[in-house]
N, C-alpha and C positions, 0 to 999 in steps of 0.2 A: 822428096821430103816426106809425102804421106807416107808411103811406102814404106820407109825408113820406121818411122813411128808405129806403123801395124808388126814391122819385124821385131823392131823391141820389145812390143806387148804381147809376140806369142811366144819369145826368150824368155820374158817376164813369167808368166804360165807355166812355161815350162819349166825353170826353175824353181815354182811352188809344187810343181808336181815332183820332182824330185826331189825336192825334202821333206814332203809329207811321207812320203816313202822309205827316207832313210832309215834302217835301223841300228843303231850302234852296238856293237858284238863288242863286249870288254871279254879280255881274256888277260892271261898272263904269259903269252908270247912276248919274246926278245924283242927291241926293232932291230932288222936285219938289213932294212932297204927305208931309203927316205928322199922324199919328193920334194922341194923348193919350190914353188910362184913368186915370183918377183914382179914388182911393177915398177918398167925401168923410169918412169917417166918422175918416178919418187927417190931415185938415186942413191938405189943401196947397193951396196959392196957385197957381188957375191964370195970374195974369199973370205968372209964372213963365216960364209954357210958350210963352207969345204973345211974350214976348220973346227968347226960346230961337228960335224960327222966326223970327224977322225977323233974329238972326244968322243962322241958316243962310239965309236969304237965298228964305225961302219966301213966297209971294204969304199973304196973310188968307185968301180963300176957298179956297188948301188946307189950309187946317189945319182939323182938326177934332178938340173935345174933346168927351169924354164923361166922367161922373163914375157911380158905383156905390154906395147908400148900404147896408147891413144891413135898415135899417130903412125902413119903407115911412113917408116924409114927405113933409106937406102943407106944409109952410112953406117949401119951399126954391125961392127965388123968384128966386135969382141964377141959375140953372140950368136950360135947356130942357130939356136932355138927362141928365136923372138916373135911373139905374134901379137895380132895385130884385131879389129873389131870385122877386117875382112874376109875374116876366115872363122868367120861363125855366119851359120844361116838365118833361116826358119825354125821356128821350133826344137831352137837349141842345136842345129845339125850343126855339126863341124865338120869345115871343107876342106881342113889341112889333114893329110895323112900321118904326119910327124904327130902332130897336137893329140890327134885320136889314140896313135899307140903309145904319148905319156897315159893318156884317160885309161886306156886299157891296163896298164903297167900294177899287177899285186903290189902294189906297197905298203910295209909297217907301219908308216908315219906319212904326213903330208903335212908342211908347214907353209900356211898359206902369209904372207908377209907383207900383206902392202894394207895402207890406210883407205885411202882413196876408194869409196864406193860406186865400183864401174859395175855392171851386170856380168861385160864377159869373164871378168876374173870369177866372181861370185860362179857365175858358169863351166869354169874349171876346176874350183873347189869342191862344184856341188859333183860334176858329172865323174870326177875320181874314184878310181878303187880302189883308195887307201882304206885301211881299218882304222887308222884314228886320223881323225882332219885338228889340227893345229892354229889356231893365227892368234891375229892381236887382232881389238875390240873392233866389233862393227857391230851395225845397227841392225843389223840381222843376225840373231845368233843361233839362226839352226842353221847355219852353214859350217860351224866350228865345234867339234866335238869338244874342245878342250880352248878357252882362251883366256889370254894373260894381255889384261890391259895393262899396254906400254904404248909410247911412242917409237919411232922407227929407231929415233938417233939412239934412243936407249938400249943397242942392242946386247949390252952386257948384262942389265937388270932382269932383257927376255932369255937369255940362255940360261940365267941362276934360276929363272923360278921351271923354267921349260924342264931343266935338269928336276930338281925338285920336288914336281908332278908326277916324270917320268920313274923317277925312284918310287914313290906312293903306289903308281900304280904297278910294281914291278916290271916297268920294260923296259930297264936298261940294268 
């Protein structure tokens, strides 16, 4: 349990050192390619999201979802990509290879979606190579280049204003 607690707090660290570091590059590139975080344990629909990209007018194989559970389960069958608090290290290390090569992955957008203030999401938002990071409101807002306080169920209110933005800023 100590143990546990020292990991958190050099995750902790390490996720201030990566956003004192971030720096946001606005441009007027298209989005071409877009990311999803889901935290399944908040029970959102991701055909949601898959119809969200086909408005923005994005190909299937750029979009790429991920979902995040608390809990380390074996039953979740609808989902390749589910991880878990066990597949983060030390020092922000990620021990899953799949999770790494979302983090690697160039993307336009990354829309980070869940309420729930966990570290390791915050930890996949922060360590992303998206050029614009997305979500709904958290208590941390250098994690979101762009956020649109809604709640989750609202998710028709976040795609009007998400659209909205996206027009402002030219990319889409």
């Amino acid at each position: 349990m100590i143990l546990e607690g020292f990991r958190k707090k050099s995750n902790e660290k390490y996720l201030n050192k990566l956003l004192s570091k971030r720096h946001v590059n606005v441009s007027d590139n298209k989005i071409e390619s877009l990311g999803v975080i889901l935290n399944i344990d908040e029970k959102t629909d991701f055909e949601l999201f898959i119809k969200l990209a086909e408005n923005l007018k994005i190909h299937p194989n750029k979009l790429k979802i991920i979902t995040f559970s608390e809990h380390v389960k074996d039953d979740i069958n609808s989902w390749d990509n589910c991880y878990n608090p066990k597949d983060f290290g030390w020092k922000g290390r990620i021990k899953n290879i799949e999770l790494q090569s979302f983090l690697d992955l160039k993307l336009d957008a990354l829309i980070s979606y869940y309420e729930k203030e966990i570290l390791e999401l915050k930890l996949i938002t922060a360590s992303s190579n998206a050029k614009l990071k997305v979500g709904i409101l958290q208590t941390d807002e250098r994690v979101n280049d762009l956020i649109i306080k809604t709640n989750l169920k609202e998710f028709d209110v976040f795609k009007t204003e998400l659209f909205k933005y996206l027009t402002i800023l030219n990319k889409i």
